[in-house]
N, C-alpha and C positions, 0 to 999 in steps of 0.2 A: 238702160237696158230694158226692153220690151219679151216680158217674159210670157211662152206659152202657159195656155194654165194644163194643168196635171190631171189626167185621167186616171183617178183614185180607184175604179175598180180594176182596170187594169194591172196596176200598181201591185193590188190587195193581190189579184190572180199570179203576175208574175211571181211575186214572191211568197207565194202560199198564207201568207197573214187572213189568217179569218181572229177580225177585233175581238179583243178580249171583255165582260161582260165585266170582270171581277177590280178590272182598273176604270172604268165606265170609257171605253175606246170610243169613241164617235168621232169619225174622221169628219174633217170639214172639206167639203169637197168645191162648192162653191167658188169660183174665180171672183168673182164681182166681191161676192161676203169678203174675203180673202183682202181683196184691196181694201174692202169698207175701215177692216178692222185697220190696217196700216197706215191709211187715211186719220181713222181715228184716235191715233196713236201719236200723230204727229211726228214721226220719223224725220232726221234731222241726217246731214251728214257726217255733226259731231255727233251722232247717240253712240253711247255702250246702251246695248240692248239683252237683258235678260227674257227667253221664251222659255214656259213651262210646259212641256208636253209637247214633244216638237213631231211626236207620231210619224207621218209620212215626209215630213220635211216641204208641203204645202204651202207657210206660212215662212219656215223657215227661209226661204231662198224670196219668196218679196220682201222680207225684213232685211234679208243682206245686200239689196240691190240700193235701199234708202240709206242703212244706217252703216256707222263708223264700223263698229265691230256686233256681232251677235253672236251671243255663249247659249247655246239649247242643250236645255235638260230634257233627257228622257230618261222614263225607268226602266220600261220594257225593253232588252235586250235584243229581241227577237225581231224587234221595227230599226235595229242598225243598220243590217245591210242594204235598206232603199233609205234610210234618213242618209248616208256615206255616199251613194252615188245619187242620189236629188243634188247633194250639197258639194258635190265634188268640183265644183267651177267655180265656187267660192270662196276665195283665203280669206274674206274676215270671218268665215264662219267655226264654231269651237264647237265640239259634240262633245257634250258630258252624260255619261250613265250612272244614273242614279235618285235617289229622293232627293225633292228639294227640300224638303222638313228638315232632312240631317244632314246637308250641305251649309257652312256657314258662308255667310253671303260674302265676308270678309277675305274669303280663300278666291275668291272668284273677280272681288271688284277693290280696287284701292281705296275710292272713296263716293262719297254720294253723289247723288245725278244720274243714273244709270235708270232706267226705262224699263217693266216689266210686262210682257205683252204673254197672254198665256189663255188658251181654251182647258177650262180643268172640269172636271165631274163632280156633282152637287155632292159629294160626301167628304171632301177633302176643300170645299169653297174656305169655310172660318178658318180653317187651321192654316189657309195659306195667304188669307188677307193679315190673318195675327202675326205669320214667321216674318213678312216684310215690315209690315208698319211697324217692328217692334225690336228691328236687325238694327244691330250697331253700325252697318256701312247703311243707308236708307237709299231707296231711290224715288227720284221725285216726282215719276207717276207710273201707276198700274193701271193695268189698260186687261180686264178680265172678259172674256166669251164665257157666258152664265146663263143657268136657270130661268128665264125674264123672270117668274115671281119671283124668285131670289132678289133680283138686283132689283125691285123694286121695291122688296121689305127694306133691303138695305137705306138707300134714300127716305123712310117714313120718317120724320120727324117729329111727332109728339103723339102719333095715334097707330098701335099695333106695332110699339119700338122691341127691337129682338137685339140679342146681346151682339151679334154680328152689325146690324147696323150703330149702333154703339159704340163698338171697334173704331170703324169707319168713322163718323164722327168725329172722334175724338183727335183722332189722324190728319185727316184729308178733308177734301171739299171732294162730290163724290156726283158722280152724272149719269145716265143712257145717253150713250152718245149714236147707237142704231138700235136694229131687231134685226135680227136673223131667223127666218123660218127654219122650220125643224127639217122641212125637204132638202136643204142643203148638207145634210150633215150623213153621211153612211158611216153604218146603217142610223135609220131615221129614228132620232128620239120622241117619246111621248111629247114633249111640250117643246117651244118656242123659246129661242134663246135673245138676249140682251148683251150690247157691248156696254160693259160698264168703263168707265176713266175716273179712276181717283188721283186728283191732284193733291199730293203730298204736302203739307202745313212746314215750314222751314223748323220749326217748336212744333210740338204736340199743345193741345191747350190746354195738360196737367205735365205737371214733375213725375219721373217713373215712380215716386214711392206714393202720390197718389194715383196716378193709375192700377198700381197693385192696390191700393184700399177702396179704388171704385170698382175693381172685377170682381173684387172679394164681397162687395155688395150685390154684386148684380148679379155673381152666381148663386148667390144664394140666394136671389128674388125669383129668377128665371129655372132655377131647380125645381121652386117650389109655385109656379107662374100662375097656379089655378088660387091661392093663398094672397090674402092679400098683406099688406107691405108688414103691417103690426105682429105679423105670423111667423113671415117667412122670412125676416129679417134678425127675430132675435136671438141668433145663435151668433151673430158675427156683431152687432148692437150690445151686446148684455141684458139680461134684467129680461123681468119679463112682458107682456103687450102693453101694458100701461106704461113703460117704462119707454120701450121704442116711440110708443105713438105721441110721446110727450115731445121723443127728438125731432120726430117725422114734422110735429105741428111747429118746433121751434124754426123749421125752414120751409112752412106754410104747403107742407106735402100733408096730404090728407093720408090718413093710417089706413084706410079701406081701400085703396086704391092697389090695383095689380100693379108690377112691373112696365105692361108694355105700354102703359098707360101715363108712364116716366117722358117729357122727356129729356134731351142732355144737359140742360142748364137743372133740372131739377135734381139729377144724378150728380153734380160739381156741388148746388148746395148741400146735396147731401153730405160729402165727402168733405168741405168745410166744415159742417157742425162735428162730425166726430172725430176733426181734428186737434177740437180746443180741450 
């Protein structure tokens, strides 16, 4: 099926929606971006597809034309009645109102494998790469419309590491798979966005009980991020700087060193040493 693309101010005027600031609304309006991302995504015609923020229903209705089923969350209430009739020609499509934070992913999907494709707003980016990587049903790849410097702290690996790419990491094998100019987005945000694709890991490369004793390091590296390790580490370490920097030197991490300055192999030996 060869779909018109949607004239998003239109849309906006028909149904009086002037985007909300306080959710970061940036409709993607762009046809071309639109395929990029679905392209990008690899759309299959067994996917279950989970979309986050499914706004105008843009992205919504090329995601239903590739994949098996697509369940979209939105929170905003007020963007139903064009997400309902965009989506209205489509029975694999499911409209759920709501957060995805406080949605368990388990009430939605049987089991792993399901596809996560979602344009979200840079203050709610970590908290929704953590709810999935970390969801008892997983799915085996996220496919995020982001920040570009975001998605590109994400991918750093050993210099300027941020507890979000960390996350990431830990999880997934993690890419830009485009760029999206900021013109295609109304209204226009300040910066340039990035499709990121995180290919899901079948294992994490730690057991959950060390991943809870590597976040507990790392938030207390990264709280205190301008400190370096022998400082801002020994509240969760014991003892005090001489004490840390004796563990930090027994798994050849230098005690002077920041956090971002980690990186994930030297965060596993860490969480080695103060296992024994």
């Amino acid at each position: 099926m060869n779909l018109e693309p949607l004239h998003v101010p239109d849309l906006l005027r028909h149904y009086g929606i002037r985007p909300r600031k306080s959710l970061g609304q940036n409709f993607l309006a762009d046809h071309n971006a639109l395929l990029k991302i679905v392209r990008d995504a690899e759309i299959g015609p067994d996917d279950e597809v989970l979309e986050i923020g499914a706004g105008l229903g843009s992205l919504t209705r090329l995601l239903a034309v590739s994949a098996r089923s697509v369940t979209a969350i939105e929170i905003d209430r007020e963007l139903f009645p064009v997400l309902e009739a965009v989506t209205e020609p489509f029975e694999n499509v499911r409209l759920v109102e709501g957060d995805v934070l406080k949605i368990p992913m388990e009430t939605l999907f049987a089991a792993d494998g399901y596809k996560v494709v979602a344009n979200i707003p840079y203050y709610i980016t970590s908290a929704v790469i953590r709810h999935f990587l970390e969801a008892p049903v997983r799915p085996e790849r996220v496919v995020l419309t982001m920040q570009r410097e975001v998605a590109e702290r994400i991918l750093s690996q050993d210099e300027k590491m941020s507890l979000l790419s960390l996350s990431v990491q830990i999880y997934g094998q993690a890419r830009i798979a485009s760029q999206i100019p900021a013109a295609c987005f109304i209204p226009e945000p300040k910066v340039d966005s990035s499709v990121l694709v995180v290919d899901i890991y079948p294992e994490p490369k730690l057991s959950r009980e060390e991943v809870d004793l590597l976040f507990r390091l790392a938030h207390a590296a990264f709280n205190q991020k301008r400190k370096m390790l022998r400082n801002s580490l020994q509240a969760v370490l014991g003892g005090d700087s001489d004490v840390v920097s004796e563990k930090l030197m027994r798994v050849e991490i230098d005690p002077q060193r920041r956090p971002e300055n980690l990186a994930l192999d030297d965060w596993i030996k860490l969480v080695d040493t103060c296992k024994d």
